[in-house]
C-alpha positions in Angstrom: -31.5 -50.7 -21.9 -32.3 -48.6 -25.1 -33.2 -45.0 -25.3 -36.9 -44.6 -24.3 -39.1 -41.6 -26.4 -41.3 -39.5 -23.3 -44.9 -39.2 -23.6 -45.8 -35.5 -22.9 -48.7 -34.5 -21.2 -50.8 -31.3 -21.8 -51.9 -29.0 -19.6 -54.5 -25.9 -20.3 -53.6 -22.8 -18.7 -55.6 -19.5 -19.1 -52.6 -17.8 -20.0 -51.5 -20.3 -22.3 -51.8 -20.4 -26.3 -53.3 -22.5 -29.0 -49.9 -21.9 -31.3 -48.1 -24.8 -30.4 -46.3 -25.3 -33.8 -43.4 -26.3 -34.3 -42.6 -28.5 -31.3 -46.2 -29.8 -31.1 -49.3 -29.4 -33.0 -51.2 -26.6 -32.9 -54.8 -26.8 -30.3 -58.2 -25.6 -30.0 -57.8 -25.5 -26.2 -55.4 -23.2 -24.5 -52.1 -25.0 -24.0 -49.5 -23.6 -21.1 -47.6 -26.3 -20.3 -46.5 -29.3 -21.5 -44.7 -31.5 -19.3 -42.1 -34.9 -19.8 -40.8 -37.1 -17.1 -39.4 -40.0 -16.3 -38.9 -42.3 -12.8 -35.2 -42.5 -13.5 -34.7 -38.8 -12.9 -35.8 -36.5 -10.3 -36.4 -34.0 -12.7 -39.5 -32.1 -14.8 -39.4 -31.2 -18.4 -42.0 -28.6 -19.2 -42.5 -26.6 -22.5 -44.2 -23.4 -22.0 -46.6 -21.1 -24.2 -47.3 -18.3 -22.5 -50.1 -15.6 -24.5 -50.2 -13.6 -21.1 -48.4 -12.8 -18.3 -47.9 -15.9 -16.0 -48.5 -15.1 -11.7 -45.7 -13.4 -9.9 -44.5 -16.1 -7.6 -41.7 -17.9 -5.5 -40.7 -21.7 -4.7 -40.1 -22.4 -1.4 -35.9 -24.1 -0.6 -36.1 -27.4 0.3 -35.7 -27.4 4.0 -39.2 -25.2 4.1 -40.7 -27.5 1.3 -40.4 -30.8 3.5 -41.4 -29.3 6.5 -44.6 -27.7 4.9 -45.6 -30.1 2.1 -43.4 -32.9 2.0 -42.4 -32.4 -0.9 -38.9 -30.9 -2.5 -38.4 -27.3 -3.2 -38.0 -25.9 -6.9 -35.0 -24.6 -8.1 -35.8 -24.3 -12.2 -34.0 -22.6 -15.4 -35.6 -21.2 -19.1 -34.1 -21.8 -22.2 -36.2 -19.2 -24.3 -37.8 -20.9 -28.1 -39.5 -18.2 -29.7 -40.3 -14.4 -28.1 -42.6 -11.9 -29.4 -41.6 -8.3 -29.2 -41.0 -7.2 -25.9 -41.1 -10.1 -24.5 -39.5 -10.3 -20.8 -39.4 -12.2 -17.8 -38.8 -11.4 -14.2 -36.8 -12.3 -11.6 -35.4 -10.9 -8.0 -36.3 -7.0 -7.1 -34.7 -4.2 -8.6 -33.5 -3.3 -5.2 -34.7 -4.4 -1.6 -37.4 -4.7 -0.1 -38.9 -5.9 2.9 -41.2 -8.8 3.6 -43.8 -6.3 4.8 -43.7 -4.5 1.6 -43.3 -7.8 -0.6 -46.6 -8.6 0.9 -48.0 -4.7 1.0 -47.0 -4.7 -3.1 -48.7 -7.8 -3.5 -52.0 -6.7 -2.8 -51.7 -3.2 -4.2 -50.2 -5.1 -7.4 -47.2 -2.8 -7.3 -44.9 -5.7 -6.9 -44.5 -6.1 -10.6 -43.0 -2.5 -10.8 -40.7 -3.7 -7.5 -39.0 -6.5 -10.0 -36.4 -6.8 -12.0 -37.4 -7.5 -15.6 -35.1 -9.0 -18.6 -35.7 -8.6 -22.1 -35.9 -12.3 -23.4 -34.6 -13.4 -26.8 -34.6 -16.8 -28.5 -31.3 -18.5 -26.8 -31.7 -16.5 -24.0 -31.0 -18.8 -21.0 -32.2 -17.5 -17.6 -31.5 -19.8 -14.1 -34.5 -19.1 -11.0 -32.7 -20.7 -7.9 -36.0 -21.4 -4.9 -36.6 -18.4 -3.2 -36.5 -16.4 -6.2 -39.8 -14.9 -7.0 -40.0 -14.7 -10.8 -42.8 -14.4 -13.6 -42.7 -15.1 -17.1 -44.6 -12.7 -19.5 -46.8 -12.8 -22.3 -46.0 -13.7 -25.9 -43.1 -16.5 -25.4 -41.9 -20.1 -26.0 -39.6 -21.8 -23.5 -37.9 -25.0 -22.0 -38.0 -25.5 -18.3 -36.0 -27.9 -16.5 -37.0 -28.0 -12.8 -36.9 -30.0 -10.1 -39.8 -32.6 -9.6 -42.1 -30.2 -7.6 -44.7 -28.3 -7.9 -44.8 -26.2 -4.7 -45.7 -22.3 -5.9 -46.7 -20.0 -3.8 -48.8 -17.3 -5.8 -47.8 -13.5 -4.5 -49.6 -11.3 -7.6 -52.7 -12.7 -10.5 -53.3 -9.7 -12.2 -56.6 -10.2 -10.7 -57.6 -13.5 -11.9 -59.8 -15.5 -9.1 -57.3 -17.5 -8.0 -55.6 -17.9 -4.2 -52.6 -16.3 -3.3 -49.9 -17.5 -0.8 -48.8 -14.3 1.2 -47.7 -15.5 4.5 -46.0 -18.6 3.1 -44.6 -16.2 0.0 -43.2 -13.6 1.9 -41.2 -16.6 4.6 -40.0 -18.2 1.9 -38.8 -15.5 -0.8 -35.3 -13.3 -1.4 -36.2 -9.8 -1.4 -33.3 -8.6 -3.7 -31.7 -8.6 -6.8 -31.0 -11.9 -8.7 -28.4 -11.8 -11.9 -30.9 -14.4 -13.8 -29.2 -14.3 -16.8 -27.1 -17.1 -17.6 -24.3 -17.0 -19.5 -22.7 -20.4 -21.4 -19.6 -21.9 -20.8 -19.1 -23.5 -23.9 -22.2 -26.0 -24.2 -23.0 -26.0 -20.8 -25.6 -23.5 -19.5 -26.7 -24.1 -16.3 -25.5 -25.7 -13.9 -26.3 -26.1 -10.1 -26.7 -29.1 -7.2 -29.7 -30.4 -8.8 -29.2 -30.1 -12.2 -26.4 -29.7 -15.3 -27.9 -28.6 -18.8 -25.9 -28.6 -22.1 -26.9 -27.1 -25.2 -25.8 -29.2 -28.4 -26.0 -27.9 -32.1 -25.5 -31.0 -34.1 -24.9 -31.1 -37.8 -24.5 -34.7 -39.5 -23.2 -36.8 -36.6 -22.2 -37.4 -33.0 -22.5 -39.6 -30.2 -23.9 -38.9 -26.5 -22.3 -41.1 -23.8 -24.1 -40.7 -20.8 -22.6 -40.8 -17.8 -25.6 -40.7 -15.7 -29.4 -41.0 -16.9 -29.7 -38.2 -19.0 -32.5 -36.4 -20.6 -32.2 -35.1 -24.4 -34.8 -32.4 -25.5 -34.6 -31.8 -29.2 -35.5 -28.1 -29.7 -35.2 -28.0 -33.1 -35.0 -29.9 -36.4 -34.7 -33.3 -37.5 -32.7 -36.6 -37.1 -32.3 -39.9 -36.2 -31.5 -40.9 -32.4 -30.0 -44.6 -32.8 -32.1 -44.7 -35.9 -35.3 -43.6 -34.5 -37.2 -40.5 -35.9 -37.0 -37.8 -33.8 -37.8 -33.5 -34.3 -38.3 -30.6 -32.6 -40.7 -31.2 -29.4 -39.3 -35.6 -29.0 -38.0 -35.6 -25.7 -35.9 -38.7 -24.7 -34.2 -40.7 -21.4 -31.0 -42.1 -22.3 -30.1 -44.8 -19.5 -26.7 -44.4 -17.5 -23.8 -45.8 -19.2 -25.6 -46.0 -22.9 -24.1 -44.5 -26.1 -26.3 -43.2 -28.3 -25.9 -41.5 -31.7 -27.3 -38.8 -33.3 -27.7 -38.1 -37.0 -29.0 -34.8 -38.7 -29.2 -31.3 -38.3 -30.7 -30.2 -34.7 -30.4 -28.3 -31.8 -31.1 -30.2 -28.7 -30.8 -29.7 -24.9 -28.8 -32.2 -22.2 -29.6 -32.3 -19.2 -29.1 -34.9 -16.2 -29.4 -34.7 -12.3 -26.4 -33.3 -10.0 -23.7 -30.8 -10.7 -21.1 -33.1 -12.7 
């Protein structure tokens, strides 16, 4: 098997941005999300273009995800592009709280005071564990590797017209603090039961043997992956047990299922 180029798929978001450049083309429609994924791994790619602030939520663990949805929970981690001044992101509570007052906050909106928020800076790697509840604000580019779910319960809109999840929120979330930041260990930045992510600045030449079925996001850039084309946005599935070689001048992301 040879290394396989993903489609992506593009999703419009109110909160999302028409300034897609220079992973994608810029749009006339609002773009928040644009996802890759491939049957070989259980996992979701998304880029993220974010003009406003995203909902405060949480994703349930996976025991409460199966019994509720059958479906997996969503553990997740950022890998900031581009930020605006300013630009933050949120993630666990400044100090705790109960889940009376989580839900209390969420209707008076003074949950997004109750959180803790980070400055976020290009590089900036930040790792949101289910049960976390997190937002992502205005005015920033980003990778997200997540697990293949989808299950968010929404705690705080801002006021836009859309449901929240209270009840399911509040069972489901840790009401304390969260050290989101991650910091690398060499290439590696992330790294938990569902997922391990490198980061990989390559200049001129070097070759990727995967181990396992391995995703390769290039963030920025341009090369030749086994003498295909490839830039900043090309996101690829390497098959288990393939070598494959990269020439040119990019920064990419690694990242394959498990903690190994």
């Amino acid at each position: 098997m040879q290394p396989r180029r993903l489609e992506p798929k593009f999703l419009e978001k109110v909160w999302g941005s028409t300034r897609l450049a220079p992973w994608f083309p810029d749009s006339d429609r609002k773009i928040g999300e644009v996802w890759f994924h491939t049957d070989e791994i259980p996992l979701l790619v998304k880029f993220l273009f974010t003009t406003e602030k995203l909902s405060v939520q949480v994703h349930p663990k996976d025991d409460y995800a199966r019994e509720h949805h059958d479906s997996f929970g969503k553990t997740e981690m950022w890998h900031i592009l581009a930020a605006e001044p300013g630009a933050s992101i949120a993630a666990g509570f400044r100090e705790p709280i109960t889940p009376e007052r989580l839900k209390a906050s969420a209707i008076s909106g003074e949950i997004e005071n109750l959180l803790e928020w980070f400055p976020a800076r290009p590089g900036d790697t930040f790792f949101i564990p289910a049960g976390t509840v997190h937002a992502i604000g205005g005015g920033l580019a980003l990778c997200e590797i997540q697990q293949h779910s989808d299950v968010t319960y929404r705690l705080y809109d801002y006021g836009r017209p859309r449901e929240l999840h209270l009840n399911h929120g509040a069972k489901v979330s840790d009401l304390s603090a969260h050290a989101a930041r991650c910091q690398a260990s060499g290439e590696r930045l992330a790294c938990c039961d569902y997922f391990t992510t490198s980061r990989m600045k390559i200049e001129g030449e070097r070759s990727i043997d995967a181990e396992h079925p391995t995703i390769v996001i290039v963030l920025d850039g341009v090369a030749q992956l086994d003498g295909e084309p490839t830039r900043a946005g090309d996101v690829w599935h390497i098959p288990a047990r393939v070598s494959t070689t990269i020439r040119g001048n990019v920064t990419a992301l690694l990242t394959h299922a498990g903690a190994h």
